[in-house]
Every structure is written in C-alpha cells, then in structure tokens.
C-alpha positions in Angstrom: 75.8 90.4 75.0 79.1 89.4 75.4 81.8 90.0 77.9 83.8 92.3 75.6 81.0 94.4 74.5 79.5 94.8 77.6 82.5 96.4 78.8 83.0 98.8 76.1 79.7 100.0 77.0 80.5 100.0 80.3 83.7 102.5 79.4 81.9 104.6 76.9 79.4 105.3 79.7 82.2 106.0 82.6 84.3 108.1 80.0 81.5 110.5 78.6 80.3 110.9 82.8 84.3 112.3 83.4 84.0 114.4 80.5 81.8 116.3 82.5 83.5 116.2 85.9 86.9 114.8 87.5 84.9 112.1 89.4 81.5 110.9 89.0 79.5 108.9 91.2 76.1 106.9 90.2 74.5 105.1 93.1 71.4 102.7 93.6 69.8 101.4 97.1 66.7 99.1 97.4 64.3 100.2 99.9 64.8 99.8 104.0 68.5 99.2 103.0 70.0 100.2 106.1 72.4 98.0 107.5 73.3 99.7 110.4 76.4 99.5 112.9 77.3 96.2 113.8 76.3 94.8 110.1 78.2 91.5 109.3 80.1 91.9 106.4 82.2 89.5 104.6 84.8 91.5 101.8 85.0 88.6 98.9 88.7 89.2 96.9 88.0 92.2 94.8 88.1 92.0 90.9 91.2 94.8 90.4 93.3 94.8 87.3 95.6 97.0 86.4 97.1 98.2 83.1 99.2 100.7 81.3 97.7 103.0 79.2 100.4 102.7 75.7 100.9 105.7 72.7 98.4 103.3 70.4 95.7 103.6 73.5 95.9 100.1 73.7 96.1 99.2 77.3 98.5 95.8 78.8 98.2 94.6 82.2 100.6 95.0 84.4 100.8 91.8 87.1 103.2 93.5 89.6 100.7 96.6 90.1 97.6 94.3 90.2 98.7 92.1 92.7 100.1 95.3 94.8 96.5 97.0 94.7 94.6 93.9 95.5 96.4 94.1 98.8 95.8 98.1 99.0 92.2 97.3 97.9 91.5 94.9 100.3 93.2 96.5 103.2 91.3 100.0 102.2 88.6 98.0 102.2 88.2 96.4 105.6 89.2 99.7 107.2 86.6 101.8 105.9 84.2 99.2 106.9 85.4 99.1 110.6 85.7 102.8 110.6 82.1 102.3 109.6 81.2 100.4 112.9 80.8 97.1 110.5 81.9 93.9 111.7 84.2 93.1 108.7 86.2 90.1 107.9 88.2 89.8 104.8 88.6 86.9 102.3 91.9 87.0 100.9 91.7 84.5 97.9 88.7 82.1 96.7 90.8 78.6 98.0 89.9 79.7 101.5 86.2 79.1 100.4 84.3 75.9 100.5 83.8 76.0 97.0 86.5 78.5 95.4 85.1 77.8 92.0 81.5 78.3 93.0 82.8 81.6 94.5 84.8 82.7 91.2 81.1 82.2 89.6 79.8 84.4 91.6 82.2 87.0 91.2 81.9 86.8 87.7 78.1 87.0 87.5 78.4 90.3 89.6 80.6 91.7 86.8 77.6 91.4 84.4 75.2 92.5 86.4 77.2 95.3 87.6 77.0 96.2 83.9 73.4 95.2 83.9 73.0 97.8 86.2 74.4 100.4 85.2 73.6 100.3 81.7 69.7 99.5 82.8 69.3 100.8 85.9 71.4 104.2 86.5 72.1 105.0 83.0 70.6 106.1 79.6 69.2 102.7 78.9 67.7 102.3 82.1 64.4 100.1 81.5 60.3 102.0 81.8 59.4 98.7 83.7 61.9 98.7 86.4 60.5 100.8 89.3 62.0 99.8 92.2 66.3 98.8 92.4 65.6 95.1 92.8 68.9 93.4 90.8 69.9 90.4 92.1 73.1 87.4 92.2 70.6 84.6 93.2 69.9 82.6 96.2 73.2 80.6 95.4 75.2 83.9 96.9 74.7 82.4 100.6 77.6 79.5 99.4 80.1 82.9 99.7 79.9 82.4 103.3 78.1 80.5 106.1 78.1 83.3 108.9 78.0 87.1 107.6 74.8 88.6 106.5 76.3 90.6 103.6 78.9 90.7 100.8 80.9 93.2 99.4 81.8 92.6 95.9 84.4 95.2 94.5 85.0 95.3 90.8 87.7 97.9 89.6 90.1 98.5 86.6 92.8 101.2 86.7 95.1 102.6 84.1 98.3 104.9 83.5 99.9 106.5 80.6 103.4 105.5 79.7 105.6 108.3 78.6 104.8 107.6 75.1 101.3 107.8 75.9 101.7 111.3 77.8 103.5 112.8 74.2 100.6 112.1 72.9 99.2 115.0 74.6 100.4 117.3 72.1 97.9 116.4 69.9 95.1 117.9 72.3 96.9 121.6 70.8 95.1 120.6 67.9 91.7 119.8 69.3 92.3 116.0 70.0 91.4 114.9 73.8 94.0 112.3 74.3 93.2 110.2 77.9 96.2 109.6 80.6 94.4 107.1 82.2 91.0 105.8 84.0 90.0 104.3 87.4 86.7 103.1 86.8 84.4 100.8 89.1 81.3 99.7 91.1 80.6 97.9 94.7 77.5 95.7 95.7 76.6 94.7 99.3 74.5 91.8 98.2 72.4 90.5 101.2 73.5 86.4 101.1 70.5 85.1 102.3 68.4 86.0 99.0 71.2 87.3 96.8 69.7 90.9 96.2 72.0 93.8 95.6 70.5 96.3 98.4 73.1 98.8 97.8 75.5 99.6 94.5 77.7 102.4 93.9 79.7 103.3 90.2 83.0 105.4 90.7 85.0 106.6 87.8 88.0 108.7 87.8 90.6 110.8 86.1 92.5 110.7 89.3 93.6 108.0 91.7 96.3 105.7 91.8 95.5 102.0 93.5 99.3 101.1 93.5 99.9 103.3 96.5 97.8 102.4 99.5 97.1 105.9 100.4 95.7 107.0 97.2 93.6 103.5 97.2 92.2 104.3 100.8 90.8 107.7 98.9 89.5 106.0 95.9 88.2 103.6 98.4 86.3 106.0 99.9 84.6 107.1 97.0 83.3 103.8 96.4 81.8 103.3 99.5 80.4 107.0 100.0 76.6 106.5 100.4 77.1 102.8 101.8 73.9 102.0 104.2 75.9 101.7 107.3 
C-alpha cells in the first residue's frame, strides 16, 4: 500500500469519526503498560506539517506555520510530559543523533504503522487474529537514543481555510458539507529496548490551531490524554 493511499485512508477514517463529534479520540495500550512517574522519555522531532486548506479543497503547505508549530509542538510536548512527573528530554532535529538518517527511518516507519494501526487495529478493518495490541518499530528503535527507556513519536497534519475556501460555505445552504479545515494525528511511546508500541493515541479535530502555542498546548493535551504515566 503506498504512502499516498494509505493516508487517504487514514483521512477518510479521521473525517467520517468528526462527523460524528468535534473531537474524536481512539486509543490502544499493550498490557502492564504503565510507565509510571519518573519514566525516561526522549521526545524525537515530531512529524507536523501544515497546510492551507484552498476553494478547490486542494490543500498547499505552508513552511512559515510548519516550522512555527514544530517549536509549539515540541515545547507543548516536553511540558505535558514534566507536568506528568516524566523525566523528559527533547530532540530538536535528527543531526543531533548519531545516526540522523537511521533516525529519519524510523520516523518514517512509525508513520505507516501508525496507519497500520489504526486502520487494523482501532478501526473497521481491525484484523480477527490480532488479540492483544502488540505493534511494533523493531529492535533497531534503541539507535534513537542510548539512555531513555522510551520514545515519543508525534505525527500530526493541520489545515485552515483561506477565505476563498470559507465562501465555499455557502454551498452547505444547499445540502453540501464543505470542510474549514482538519487537525488530525497519532502518538506512540515505543519502549527502545524492543521497539513495541506500549501505548498509541489518534486525535482528530475540527478545532485547534498549532500556530499558536496555546492552542497547541490544548491539542497537545488531547494527544497525550490516556498516556500510561
């Protein structure tokens, strides 16, 4: 399945779960997943991109926004883990790594089997012979970092209507639904001595802005509600 397609999916799934309610959460734990206070955490550079939302529906990435709420991300970020009684340290970019290319791997491979997940293990297509949550980045995930038990991977996209896209609107008079924009995403603690996701949480949003760092401390929040600290 390729990249493309599996995100499609991964939109259809997020879009029809807001259509039901303003924000929708879908979680997954493996068992004896508690971390506790005083977990080591290390916060790898969060996968955040964000776009405007144009009349067509097309969406175009906007660089300014995305590198303001990887800052708001990753600040949000360490201070709900602290507040959390983690002991959290933040990479800020992949060159500080021993092997920033390994890492960017990595990263990637959590993207698909975030997807994996939650196409196959919280949603519709979830698989008969999966019993247990048991999803996994591999036994290579300790190369992330030497010291920390855990990592926290943090994949989100973000969108906004331009004002052509909000005259749209008038065609929901006539029974169209026209969208303003979606924040959609997942987080993985992955344990880095076997690579097993022990906790994973989906977010997806009508609401929310990550180019403010307020707003991105409450979508934040959301993410990590139901962490296993």
């Amino acid at each position: 399945m390729t990249r493309i397609r599996c995100r499609l999916l991964l939109i259809a799934l997020l879009l029809n779960a807001c259509a039901v309610t303003r924000n929708e959460r879908a979680s997954g734990v493996a068992e004896d997943a508690q971390l506790g206070r005083g977990a080591e955490i290390v916060i790898l550079p969060p996968d955040v991109e964000l776009s405007s939302l144009l009349a067509s529906g097309l969406q175009e990435v906007r660089a300014d926004w995305t590198l303001a709420a990887e800052a708001h991300v990753r600040t949000a970020l360490e201070q709900a883990l602290k507040q959390r009684g983690a002991k959290a340290r933040t990479i800020d970019n992949f060159q500080a790594l021993g092997d920033p290319e390994r890492a960017r791997q990595l990263t990637l491979l959590h993207e698909m089997v975030g997807y994996s997940v939650m196409l196959h293990g919280l949603g519709t297509g979830k698989l008969a012979h999966k019993t247990g949550f048991d999803w996994t980045l591999g036994s290579g995930a300790r190369a992330l970092d030497a010291s920390a038990r855990y990592g926290l991977f943090v994949y989100l996209r973000d969108s906004y209507a331009t004002d052509g896209r909000k005259a749209m609107m008038a065609l929901a008079l006539v029974g169209v639904g026209v969208s303003l924009g979606q924040q959609v995403g997942f987080a993985s603690l992955v344990d880095l001595d076997s690579g097993a996701i022990v906790w994973f949480n989906v977010l997806a949003s009508e609401r929310g802005d990550l180019r403010a760092l307020d707003k991105a401390r409450e979508s934040i929040e959301l993410l990590l509600a139901g962490a296993p600290l």
